[in-house]
C-alpha positions in Angstrom: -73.0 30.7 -81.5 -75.9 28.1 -82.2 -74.5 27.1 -86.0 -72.1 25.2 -86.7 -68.6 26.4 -87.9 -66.1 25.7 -90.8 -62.4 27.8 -91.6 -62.7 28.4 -95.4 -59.0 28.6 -95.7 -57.8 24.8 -94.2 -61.5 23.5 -94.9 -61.0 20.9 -92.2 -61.4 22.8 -89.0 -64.8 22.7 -87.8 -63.9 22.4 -83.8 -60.8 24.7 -83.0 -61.7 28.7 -83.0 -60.6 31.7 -81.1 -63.5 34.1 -81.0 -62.4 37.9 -80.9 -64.9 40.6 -79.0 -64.8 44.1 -80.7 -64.4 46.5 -78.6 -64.2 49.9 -80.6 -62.5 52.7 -78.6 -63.4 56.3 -80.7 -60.2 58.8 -79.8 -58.6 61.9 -81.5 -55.0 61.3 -81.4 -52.3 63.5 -81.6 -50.8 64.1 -85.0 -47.4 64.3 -84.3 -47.0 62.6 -80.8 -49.9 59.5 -81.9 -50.8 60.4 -77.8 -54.6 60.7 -77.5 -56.3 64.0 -76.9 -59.9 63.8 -76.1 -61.9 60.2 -76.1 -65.5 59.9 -77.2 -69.1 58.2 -76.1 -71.3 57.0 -79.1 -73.4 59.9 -78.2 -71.1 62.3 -77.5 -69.0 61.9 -81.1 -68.0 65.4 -83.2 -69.1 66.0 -86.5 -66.4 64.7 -88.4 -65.9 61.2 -86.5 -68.7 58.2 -87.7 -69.5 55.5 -85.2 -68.1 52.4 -85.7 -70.0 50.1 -87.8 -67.9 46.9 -88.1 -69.1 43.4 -86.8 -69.0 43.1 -83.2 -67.2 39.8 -83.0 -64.5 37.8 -84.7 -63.2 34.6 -85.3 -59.8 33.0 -85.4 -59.1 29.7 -86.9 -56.7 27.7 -83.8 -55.3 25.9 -86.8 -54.7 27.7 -89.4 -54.7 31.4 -88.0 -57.5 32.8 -90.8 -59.4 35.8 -89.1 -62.7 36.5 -90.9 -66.1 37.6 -89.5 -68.4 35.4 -87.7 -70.5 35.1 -91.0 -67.7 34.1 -93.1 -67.3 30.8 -90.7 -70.6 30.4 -90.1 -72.0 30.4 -93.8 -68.7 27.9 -94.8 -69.6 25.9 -92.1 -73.2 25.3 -93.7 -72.0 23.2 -96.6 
């Protein structure tokens, strides 16, 4: 986190963030019960499940409540 940040929603907040670690958890669940059955590795996953590709962190404004990806903040915060 070497740039600076700006929410794009209150446009004032440039000091106050939560930042949110993804952890992604890949499961098969249950489709009846929602209880999970088997949990996966990322080299270990079936045909049928893709890894997760998201971003692996997220920010929170503290004043407004905006979650968006790091980029999002980070780009706003440019300008």
């Amino acid at each position: 986190m070497s740039t600076p940040y700006r929410c794009p929603n209150c446009k004032t907040n440039r000091t106050r963030f939560n930042m949110i670690s993804q952890v992604p958890q890949a499961v098969k669940l249950n489709p009846q019960s929602g209880e999970v059955v088997e949990q996966y590795s990322n080299d270990q996953l079936d045909p049928f499940h893709l890894p997760y590709r998201g971003p692996e962190l997220k920010i929170q404004c503290a004043a407004c409540g905006l979650v968006e990806d790091e980029k999002t903040f980070a780009k706003f915060g440019e300008s």
